[in-house]
C-alpha positions as CSV (number, residue, x, y, z in Angstrom):
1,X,0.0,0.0,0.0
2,X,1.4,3.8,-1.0
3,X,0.5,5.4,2.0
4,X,1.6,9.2,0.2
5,X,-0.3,8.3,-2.7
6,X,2.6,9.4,-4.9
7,X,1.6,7.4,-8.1
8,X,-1.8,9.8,-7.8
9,X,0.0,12.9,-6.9
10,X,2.8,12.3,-9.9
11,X,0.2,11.7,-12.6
12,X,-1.8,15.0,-11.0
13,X,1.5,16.8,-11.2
14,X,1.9,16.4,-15.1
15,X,-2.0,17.2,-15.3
16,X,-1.0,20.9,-13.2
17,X,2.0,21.1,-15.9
18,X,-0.4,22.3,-18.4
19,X,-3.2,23.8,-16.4
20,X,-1.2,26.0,-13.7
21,X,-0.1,27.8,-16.4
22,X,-3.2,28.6,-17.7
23,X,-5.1,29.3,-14.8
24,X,-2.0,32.0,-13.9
25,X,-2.5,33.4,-17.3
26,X,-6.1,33.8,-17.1
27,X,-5.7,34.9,-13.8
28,X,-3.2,37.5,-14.7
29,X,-5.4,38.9,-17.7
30,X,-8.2,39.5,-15.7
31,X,-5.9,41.1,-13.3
32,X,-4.8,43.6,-16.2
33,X,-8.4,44.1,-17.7
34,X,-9.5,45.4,-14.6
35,X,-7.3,48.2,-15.1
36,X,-9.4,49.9,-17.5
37,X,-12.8,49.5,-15.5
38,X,-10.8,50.8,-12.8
39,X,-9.4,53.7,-14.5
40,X,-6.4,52.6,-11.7
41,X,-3.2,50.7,-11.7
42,X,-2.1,49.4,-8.2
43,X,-4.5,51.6,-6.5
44,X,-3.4,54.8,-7.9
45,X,-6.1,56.1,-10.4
46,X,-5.1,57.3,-14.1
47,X,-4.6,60.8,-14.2
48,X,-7.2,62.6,-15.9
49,X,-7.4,64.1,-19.8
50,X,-6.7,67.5,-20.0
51,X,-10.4,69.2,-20.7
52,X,-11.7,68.4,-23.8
53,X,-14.6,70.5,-26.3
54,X,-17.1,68.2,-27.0
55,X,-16.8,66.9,-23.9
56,X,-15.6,63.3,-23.8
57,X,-17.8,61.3,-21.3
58,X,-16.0,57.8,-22.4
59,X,-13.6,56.6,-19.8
60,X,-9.9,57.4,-19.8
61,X,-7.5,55.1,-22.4
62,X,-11.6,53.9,-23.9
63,X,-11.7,55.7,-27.6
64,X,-12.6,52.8,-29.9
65,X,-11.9,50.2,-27.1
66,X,-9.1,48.4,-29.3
67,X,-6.4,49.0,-26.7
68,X,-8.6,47.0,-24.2
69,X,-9.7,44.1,-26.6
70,X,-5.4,43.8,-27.8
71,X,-4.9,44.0,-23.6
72,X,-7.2,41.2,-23.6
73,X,-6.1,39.3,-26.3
74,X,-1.9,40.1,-25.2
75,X,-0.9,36.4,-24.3
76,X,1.6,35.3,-26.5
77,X,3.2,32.1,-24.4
78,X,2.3,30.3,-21.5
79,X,3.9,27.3,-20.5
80,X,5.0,25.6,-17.2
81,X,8.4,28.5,-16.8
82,X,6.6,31.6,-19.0
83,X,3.9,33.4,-18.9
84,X,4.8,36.4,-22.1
85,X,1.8,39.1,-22.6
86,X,2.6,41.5,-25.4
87,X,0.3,44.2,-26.5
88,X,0.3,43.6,-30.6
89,X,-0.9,46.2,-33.2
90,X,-1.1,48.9,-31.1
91,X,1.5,51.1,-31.8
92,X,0.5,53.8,-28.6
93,X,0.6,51.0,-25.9
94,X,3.8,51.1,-24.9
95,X,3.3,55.1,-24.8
96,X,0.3,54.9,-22.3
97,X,1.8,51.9,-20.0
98,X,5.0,53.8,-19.6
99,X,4.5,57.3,-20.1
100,X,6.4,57.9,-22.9
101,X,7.0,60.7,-25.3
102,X,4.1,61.0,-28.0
103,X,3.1,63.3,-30.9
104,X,4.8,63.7,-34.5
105,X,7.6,65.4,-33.6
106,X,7.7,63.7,-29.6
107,X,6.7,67.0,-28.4
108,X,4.7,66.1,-25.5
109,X,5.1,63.3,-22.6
110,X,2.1,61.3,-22.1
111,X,1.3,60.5,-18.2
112,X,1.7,57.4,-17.4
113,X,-1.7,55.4,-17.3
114,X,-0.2,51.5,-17.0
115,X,-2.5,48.8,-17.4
116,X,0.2,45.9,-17.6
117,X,3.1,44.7,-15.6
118,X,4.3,43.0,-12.2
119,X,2.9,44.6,-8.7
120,X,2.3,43.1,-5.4
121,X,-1.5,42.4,-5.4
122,X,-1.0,40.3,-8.7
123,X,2.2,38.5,-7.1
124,X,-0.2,37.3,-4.3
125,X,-2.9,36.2,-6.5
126,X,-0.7,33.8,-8.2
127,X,0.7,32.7,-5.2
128,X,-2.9,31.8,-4.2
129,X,-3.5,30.3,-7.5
130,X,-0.2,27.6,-7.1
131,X,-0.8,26.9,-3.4
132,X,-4.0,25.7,-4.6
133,X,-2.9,23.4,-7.1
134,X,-0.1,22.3,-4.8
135,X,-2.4,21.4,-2.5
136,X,-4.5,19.6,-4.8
137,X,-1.3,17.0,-4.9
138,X,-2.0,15.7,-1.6
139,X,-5.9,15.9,-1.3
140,X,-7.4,13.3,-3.4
């Protein structure tokens, strides 16, 4: 008799190899869409457009909405050691995530309004995420 069950545990181990990794990912892009209905990354809020004649009721970084729907879509590998989001197509993302210079001639710096990247709250979500699958190892 196995008393650890390890047969069972190594079989659920290869299973987590392939769907860890996907919940994190999932996980994670939720994490990043929130962002934009929070108008916030890490707690601190987006800083707000300069006024604007019509006035633009539309949420901040929300024009056409293709920014969020390439956010959404931004997973370009996920295995057991990666998980690689890239924004694709959108040539301004990089200028809103990190406040970079923007206009024709780079006149103007854009605030920084960052919807992507590594922070504290996300770091504990995933750790919640791979304690639960480890402890799925030794529970059934």
């Amino acid at each position: 008799m196995n008393k650890f069950k390890l047969n069972q545990s190594l079989k659920i181990l290869e299973q987590q190899k392939s769907t860890l990794p996907i919940a994190l990912a999932e996980a994670t892009q939720q994490y990043f869409n929130k962002s934009f209905s929070n108008q916030a990354w890490n707690g601190y809020p987006w800083q707000i457009r300069k006024p604007q004649k019509p006035v633009n009721t539309k949420p901040i970084l929300y024009k056409t909405g293709a920014l969020k729907n390439a956010v959404s879509k931004s997973l370009v590998k996920t295995d057991f050691k990666t998980l690689k989001f890239q924004v694709q197509n959108i040539p301004y993302a990089a200028v809103h995530n990190n406040g970079l210079k923007a206009g024709r001639g780079r006149c103007f710096q854009m605030p920084q309004r960052q919807y992507m990247g590594h922070t504290e709250e996300l770091a504990n979500i995933q750790k919640k995420i791979i304690k639960t699958y480890i402890s799925k190892l030794w529970t059934k």
